[in-house]
C-alpha positions as CSV (number, residue, x, y, z in Angstrom):
1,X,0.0,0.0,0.0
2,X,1.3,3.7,-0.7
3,X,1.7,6.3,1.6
4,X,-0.8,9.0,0.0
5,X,1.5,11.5,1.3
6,X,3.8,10.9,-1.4
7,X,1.5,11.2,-4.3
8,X,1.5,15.0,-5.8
9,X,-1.8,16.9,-5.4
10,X,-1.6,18.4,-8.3
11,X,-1.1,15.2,-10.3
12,X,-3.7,13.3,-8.7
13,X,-6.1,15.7,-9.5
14,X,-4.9,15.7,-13.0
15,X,-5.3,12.2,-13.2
16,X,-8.8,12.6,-12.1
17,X,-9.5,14.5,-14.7
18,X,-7.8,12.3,-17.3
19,X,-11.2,10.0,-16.6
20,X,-13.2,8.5,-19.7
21,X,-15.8,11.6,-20.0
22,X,-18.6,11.1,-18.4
23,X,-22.4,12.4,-19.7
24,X,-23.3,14.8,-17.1
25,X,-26.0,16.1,-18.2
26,X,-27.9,12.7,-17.9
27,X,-26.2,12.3,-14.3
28,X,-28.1,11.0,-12.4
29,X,-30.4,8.9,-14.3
30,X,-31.1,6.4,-11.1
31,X,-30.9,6.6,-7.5
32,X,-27.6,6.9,-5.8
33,X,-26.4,4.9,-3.1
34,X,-24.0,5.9,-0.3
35,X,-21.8,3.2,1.6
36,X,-21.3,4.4,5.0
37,X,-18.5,2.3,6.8
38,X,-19.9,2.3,10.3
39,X,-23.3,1.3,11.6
40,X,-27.0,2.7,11.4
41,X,-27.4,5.3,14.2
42,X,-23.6,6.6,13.9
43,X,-22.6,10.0,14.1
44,X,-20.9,9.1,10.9
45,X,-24.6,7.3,9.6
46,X,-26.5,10.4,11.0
47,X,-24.3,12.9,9.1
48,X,-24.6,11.1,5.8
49,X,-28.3,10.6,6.3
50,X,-28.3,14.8,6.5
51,X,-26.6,15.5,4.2
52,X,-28.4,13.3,1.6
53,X,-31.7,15.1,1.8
54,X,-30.9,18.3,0.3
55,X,-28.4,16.4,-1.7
56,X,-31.3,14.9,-3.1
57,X,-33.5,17.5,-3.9
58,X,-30.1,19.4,-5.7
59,X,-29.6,16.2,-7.4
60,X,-33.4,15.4,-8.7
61,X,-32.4,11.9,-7.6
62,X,-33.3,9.4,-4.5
63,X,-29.6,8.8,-2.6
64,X,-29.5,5.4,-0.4
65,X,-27.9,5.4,2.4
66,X,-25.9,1.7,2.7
67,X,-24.4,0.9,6.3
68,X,-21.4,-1.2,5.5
69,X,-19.4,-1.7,8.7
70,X,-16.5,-3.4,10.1
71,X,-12.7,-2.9,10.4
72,X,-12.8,0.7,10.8
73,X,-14.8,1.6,8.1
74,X,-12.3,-0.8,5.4
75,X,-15.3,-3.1,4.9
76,X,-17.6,-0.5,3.3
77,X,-14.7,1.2,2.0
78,X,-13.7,-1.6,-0.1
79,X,-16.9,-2.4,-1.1
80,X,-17.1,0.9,-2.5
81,X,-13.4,1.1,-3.7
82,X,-15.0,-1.9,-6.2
83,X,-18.0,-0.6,-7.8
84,X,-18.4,0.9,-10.8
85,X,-17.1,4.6,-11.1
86,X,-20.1,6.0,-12.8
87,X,-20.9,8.2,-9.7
88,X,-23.9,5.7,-8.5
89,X,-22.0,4.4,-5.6
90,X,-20.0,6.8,-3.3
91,X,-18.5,6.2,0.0
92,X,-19.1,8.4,2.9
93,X,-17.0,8.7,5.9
94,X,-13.1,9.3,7.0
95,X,-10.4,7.0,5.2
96,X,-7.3,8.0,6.9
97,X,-8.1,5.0,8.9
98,X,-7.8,2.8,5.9
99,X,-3.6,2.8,5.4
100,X,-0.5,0.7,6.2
101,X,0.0,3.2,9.3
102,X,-2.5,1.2,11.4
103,X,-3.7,-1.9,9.8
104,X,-1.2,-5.1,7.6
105,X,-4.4,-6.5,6.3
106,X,-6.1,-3.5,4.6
107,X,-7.7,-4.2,0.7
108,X,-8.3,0.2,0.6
109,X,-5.4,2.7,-0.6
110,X,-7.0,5.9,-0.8
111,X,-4.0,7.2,-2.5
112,X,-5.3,5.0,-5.6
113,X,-8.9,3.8,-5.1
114,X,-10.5,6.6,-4.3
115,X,-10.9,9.9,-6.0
116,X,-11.7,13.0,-4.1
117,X,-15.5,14.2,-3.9
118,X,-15.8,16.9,-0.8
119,X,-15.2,17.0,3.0
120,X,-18.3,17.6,4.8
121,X,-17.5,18.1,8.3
122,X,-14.5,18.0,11.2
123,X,-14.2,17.3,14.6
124,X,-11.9,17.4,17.1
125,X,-10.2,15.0,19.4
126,X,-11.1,15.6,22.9
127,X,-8.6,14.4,26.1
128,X,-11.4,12.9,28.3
129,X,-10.8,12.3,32.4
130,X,-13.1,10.3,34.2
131,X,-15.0,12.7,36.8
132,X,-14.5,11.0,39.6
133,X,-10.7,11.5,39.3
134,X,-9.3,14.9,40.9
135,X,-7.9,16.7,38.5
136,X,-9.2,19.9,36.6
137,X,-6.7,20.1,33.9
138,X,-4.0,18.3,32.2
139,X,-0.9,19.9,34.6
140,X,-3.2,18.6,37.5
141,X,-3.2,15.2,35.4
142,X,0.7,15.3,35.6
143,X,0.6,15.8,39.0
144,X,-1.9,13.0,39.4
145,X,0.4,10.9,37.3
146,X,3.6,11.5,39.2
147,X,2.2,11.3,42.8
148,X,0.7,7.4,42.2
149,X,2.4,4.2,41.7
150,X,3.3,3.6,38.0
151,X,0.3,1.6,36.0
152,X,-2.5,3.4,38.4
153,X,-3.4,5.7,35.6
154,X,-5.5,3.7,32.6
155,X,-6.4,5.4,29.0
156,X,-9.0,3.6,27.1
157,X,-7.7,3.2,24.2
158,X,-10.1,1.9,21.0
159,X,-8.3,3.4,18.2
160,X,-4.6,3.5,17.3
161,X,-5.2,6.9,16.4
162,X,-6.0,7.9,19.9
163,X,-3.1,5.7,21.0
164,X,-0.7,8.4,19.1
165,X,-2.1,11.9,20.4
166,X,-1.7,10.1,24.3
167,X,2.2,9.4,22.6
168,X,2.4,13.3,22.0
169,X,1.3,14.1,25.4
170,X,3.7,11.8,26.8
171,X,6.7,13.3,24.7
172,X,5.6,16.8,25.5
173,X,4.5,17.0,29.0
174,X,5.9,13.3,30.1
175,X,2.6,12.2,31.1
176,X,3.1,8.3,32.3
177,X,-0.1,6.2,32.0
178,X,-1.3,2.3,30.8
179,X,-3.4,1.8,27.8
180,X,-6.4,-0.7,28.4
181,X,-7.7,-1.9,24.9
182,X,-11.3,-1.5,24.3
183,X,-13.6,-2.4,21.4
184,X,-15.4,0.7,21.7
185,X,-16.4,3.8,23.9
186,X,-19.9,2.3,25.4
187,X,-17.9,-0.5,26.3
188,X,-16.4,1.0,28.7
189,X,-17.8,4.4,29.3
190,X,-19.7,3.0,32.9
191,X,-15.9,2.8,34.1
192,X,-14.8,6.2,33.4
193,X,-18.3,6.9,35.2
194,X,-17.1,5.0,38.5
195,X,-13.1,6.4,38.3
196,X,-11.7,2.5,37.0
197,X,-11.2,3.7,33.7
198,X,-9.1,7.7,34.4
199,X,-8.9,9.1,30.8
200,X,-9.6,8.1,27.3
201,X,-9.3,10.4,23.6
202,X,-12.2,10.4,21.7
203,X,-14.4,12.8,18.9
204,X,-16.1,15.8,20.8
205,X,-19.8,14.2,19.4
206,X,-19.4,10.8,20.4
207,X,-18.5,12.4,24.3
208,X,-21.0,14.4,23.8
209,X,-23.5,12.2,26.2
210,X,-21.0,11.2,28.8
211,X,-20.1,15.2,29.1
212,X,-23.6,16.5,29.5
213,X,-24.1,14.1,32.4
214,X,-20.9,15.0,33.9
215,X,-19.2,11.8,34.2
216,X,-16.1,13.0,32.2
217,X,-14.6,16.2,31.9
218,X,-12.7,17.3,28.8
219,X,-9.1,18.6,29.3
220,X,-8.0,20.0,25.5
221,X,-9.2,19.8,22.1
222,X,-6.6,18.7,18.8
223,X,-8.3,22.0,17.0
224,X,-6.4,25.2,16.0
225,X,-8.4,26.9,17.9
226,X,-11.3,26.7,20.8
227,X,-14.9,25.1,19.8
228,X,-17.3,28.2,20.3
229,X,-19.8,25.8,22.3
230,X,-17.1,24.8,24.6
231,X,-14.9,28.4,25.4
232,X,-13.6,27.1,28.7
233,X,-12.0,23.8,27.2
234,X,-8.2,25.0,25.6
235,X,-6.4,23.6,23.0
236,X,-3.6,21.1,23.3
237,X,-1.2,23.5,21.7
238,X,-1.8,25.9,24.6
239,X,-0.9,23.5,27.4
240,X,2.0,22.8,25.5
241,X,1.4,20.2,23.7
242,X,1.4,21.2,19.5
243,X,1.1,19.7,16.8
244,X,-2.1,17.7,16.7
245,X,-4.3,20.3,14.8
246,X,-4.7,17.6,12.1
247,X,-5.4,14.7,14.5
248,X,-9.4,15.4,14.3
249,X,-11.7,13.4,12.5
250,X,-12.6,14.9,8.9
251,X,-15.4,13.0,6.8
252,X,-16.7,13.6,3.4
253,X,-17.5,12.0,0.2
254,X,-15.3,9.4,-1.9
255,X,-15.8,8.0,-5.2
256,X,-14.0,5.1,-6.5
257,X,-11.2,6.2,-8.9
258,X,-11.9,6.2,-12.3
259,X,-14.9,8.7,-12.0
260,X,-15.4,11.5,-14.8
261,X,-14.3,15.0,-13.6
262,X,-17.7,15.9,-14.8
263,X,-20.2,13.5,-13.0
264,X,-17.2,13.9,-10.0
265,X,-17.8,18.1,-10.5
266,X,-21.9,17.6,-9.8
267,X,-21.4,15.6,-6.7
268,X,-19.3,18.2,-5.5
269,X,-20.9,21.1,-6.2
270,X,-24.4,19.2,-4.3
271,X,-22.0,18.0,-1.5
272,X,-21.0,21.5,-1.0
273,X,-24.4,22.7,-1.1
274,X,-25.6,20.5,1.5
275,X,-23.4,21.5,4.0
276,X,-24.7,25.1,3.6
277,X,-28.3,24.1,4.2
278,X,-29.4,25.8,7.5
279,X,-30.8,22.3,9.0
280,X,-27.7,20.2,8.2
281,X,-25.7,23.2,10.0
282,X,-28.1,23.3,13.1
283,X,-28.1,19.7,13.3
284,X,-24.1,19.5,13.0
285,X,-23.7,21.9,15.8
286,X,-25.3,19.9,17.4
287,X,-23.4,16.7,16.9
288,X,-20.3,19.4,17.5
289,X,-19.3,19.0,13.8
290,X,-18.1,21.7,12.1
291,X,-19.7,22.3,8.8
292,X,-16.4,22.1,5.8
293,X,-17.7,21.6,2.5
294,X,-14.3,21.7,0.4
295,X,-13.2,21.3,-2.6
296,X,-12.2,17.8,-4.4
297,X,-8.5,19.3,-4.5
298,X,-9.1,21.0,-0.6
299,X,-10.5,17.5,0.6
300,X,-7.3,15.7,-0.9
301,X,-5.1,18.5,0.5
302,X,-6.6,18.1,4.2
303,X,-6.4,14.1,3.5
304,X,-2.1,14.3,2.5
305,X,-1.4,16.1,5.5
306,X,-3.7,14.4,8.1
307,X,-1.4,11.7,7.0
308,X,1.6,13.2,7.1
309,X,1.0,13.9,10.8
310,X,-0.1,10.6,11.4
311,X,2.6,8.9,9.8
312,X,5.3,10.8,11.6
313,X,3.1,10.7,15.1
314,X,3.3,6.5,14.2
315,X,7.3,6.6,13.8
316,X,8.1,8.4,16.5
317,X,5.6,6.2,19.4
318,X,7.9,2.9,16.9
319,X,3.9,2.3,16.5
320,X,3.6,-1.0,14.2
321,X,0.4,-1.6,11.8
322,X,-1.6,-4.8,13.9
């Protein structure tokens, strides 16, 4: 698999449109279906489901939305990744987890199965702490650290991704702690509620629950700068801690390689009207998504360098693809 990282925007793009012309005009002539690597009732499902309604009505066409899930989004991925690219089967979600930075087994290289549609929406990473532990922010979480035997302190940890922003707060602020696997976060969300499980790095919507009902507390964002619903939570680059601006979770539309830069031009131009529709934008606040809408070229852009960071962030932890 190739590093996407090494593959030139510009001729990428070009390549895309290289593509067998496609007959726009008569695009679409049936419904659309979206694979959605993750299952039904997923902030990723929910977002995809939103923003194929007006998406629909732009497009004068019915749009399906397909969950496919499994391995971190790869299944749907790749069953996307093999249809045909006449612009009737897109995939909708993140694939930066679909490399040989976190998986050996992986059928998806976005760098050459996929060709860039739009990003739709971003969210942060969020450092998590369980309530019931003392601490109010992440010097206080040192401290914590320092002033209890070694092992004491456990991050949940249910995605190597996470696994590497806890490695940049170790290098940065020496922050000693021992990683509990988990399959995912309501496994073991009830722990973090009783103090057994201390910290944990996870998306801002998918905490959303456990932070209204006080059970965690969030310590930093990975953003650039601070989430206008949440004013009092700081950035990890002010505590000291930089570099993780491109460690949030960006999703958006993918089409399997191959498609015509004019059918791939339409579902950009009704991806990036969707995300200006006011009831996609109330309903991503609520979700704490932030609303994106990019360009194909932007969306491949953001994609090279969330890599980049994650690639590096994977060499220095000696991090090995399970």
């Amino acid at each position: 698999m190739k590093f996407i990282g090494c593959i030139s925007v510009i001729a990428w793009i070009a390549a895309l449109t290289t593509a067998p012309p496609g007959f726009a005009q008569d695009y679409p002539a049936k419904p659309i279906r979206v694979i959605v690597g993750y299952p039904a009732g997923t902030t990723t499902d929910t977002a995809a489901r939103l923003l194929t309604r007006p998406m629909q009505e732009l497009l004068r066409q019915a749009i399906v939305v397909e969950p496919r899930p499994g391995a971190n989004g790869g299944i749907g991925a790749n069953a996307a990744k093999n249809a045909q690219p006449d612009g009737y089967t897109i995939f909708f979600g993140s694939v930066t987890n679909l490399t040989a930075i976190f998986t050996k087994a992986n059928p998806v290289d976005a760098g050459t199965d996929f060709a860039p549609i739009s990003d739709s929406l971003y969210s942060p990473q969020v450092l998590l702490v369980s309530s019931k532990l003392n601490v109010q922010t992440l010097d206080e979480l040192i401290a914590h650290a320092k002033n209890n035997p070694a092992g004491t302190l456990n991050n949940a940890v249910t995605f190597a991704a996470q696994d590497l922003i806890m490695h940049a707060v170790k290098n940065s602020k020496g922050l000693t702690y021992t990683n509990i696997p988990f399959t995912n976060f309501a496994q073991f969300l009830p722990l973090m509620a009783k103090g057994e499980i201390a910290m944990h790095v996870n998306l801002f919507g998918n905490a959303q629950s456990a932070l209204q009902a006080q059970s965690v507390r969030a310590l930093f964002v990975t953003a650039a700068k601070r989430m206008s619903r949440y004013p009092d939570v700081p950035t990890a680059a002010e505590l000291g801690v930089p570099g993780l601006e491109r460690a949030g979770f960006a999703a958006g539309f993918w089409a399997p390689r191959g498609i015509s830069a004019a059918i791939g031009q339409r579902l950009t131009d009704a991806a990036q009207a969707a995300t200006r529709n006011d009831e996609v934008q109330q309903q991503f606040a609520k979700l704490d998504y932030e609303p994106v809408g990019s360009t194909a070229a932007d969306q491949l852009r953001n994609f090279t360098e969330t890599m980049r960071f994650f690639s590096i962030a994977a060499k220095s932890a000696n991090y090995q693809p399970q």
